[in-house]
N, C-alpha and C positions, 0 to 999 in steps of 0.2 A: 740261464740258471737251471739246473736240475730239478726232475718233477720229483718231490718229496712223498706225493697221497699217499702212499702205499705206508712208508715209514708211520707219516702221521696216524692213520688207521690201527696200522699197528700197535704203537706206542699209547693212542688211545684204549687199545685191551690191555696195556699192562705190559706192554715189553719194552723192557729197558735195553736193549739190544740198538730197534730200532730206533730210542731215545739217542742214545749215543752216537749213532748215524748221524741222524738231524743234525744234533750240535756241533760234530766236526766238519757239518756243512759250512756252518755260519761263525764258526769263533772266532775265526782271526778277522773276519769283519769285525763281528762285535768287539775282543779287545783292541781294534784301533780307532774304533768309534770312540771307543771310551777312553781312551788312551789319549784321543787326542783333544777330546771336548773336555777332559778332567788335568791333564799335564801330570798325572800321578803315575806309577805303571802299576803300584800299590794300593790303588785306588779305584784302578782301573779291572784288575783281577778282581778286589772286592764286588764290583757293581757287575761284573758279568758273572761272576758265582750268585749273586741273589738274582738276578733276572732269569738264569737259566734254572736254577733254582725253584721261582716262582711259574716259569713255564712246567717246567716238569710236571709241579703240584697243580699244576689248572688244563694240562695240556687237552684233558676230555673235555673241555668247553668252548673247544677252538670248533668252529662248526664247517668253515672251508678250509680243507687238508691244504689245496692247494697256498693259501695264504700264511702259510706256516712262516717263514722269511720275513714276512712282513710285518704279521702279530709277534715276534719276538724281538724284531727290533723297538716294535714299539713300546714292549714292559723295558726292555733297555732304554729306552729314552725318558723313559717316567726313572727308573732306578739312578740316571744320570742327573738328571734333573731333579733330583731329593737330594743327590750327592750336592751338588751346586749350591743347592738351599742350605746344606748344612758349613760351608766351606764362609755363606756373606752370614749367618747366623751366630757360629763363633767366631767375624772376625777375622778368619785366620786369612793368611797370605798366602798364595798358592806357588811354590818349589819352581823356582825358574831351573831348578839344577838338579830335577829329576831327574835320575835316571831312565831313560827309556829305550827300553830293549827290543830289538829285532824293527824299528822303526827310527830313520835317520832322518829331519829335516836339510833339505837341501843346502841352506846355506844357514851364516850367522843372522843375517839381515831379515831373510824369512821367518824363521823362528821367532825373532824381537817382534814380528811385523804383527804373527803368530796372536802371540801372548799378550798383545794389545787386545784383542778382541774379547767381548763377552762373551760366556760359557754358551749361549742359545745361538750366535753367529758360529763360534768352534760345532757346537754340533750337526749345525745344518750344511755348513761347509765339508766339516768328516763324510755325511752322511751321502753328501752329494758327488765330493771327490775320490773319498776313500772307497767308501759304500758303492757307488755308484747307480745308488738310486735318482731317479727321476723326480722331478717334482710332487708329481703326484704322489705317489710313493712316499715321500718326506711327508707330504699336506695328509695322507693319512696315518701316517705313524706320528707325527705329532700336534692332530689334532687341529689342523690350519687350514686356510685355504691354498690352493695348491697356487694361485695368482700371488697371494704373499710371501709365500717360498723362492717365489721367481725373483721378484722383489727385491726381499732378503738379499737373497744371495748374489745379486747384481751390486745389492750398493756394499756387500761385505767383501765382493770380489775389487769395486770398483775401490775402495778403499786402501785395499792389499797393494792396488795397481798404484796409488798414490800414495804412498808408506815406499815401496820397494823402488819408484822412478828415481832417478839422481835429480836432482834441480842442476841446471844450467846458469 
């Protein structure tokens, strides 16, 4: 991954220049983090305009430049996970028939396999597959232990693998 300090430092005096940098570091992660833990693509723009948003607004409080990648996925993971909150709140049924653009699931079967899963497994799976962060990494951006992440993501991979086999 590219060293950011410099941007960050920057951007902490006030230049939006270097802001802009940063962000086109990390967006298409971010929109497919969120794209994929949300199934909206409308939803998904939404929740990366306020986290980037809210980075912008707080970026002078970020105290390791180098950590820049990782405190912004983590205001994304809080913005995604308010989205989630508000999705079991009213209710509503989440868009099996999104649109989703510049991002194709592989097959019919994965998809289905997909969207069985809760919004907290879809994000740590984005976050791990898409992302391609490390456990650690995930266990500090959201807040976890990073042995729970391991966890996680073994019994939501192990599940995929048992949704996706054929029975005989």
């Amino acid at each position: 991954m590219k060293d950011n300090a410099e941007d960050v430092k920057l951007a902490q005096k006030g230049s939006t220049e270097a802001f802009a940098r940063l962000y086109s570091d990390v967006y298409k992660d971010m929109y497919h983090i969120a794209l994929y833990s949300l199934r909206s693509s409308h939803d998904a723009s939404d929740v990366v305009s306020d986290a980037v948003l809210d980075a912008f607004c707080s970026i002078k409080k970020l105290r390791d430049p180098s950590l820049f990648r990782s405190w912004i996925m983590k205001i994304l993971s809080a913005k995604v996970k308010q989205k989630q909150k508000e999705y079991f709140a009213a209710g509503e049924e989440l868009n099996d028939d999104a649109k989703i653009d510049s991002f194709n699931y592989e097959s019919a079967e994965l998809r289905e396999a997909l969207g069985k899963l809760d919004g907290e497994s879809r994000l740590l799976l984005s976050m791990s597959v898409l992302g391609g962060y490390t456990s650690d990494e995930i266990a500090g951006i959201c807040n976890i232990k990073s042995g729970t992440v391991r966890s996680k993501l073994s019994r939501i991979k192990e599940k995929l693998r048992l949704e996706l086999t054929p029975e005989i």
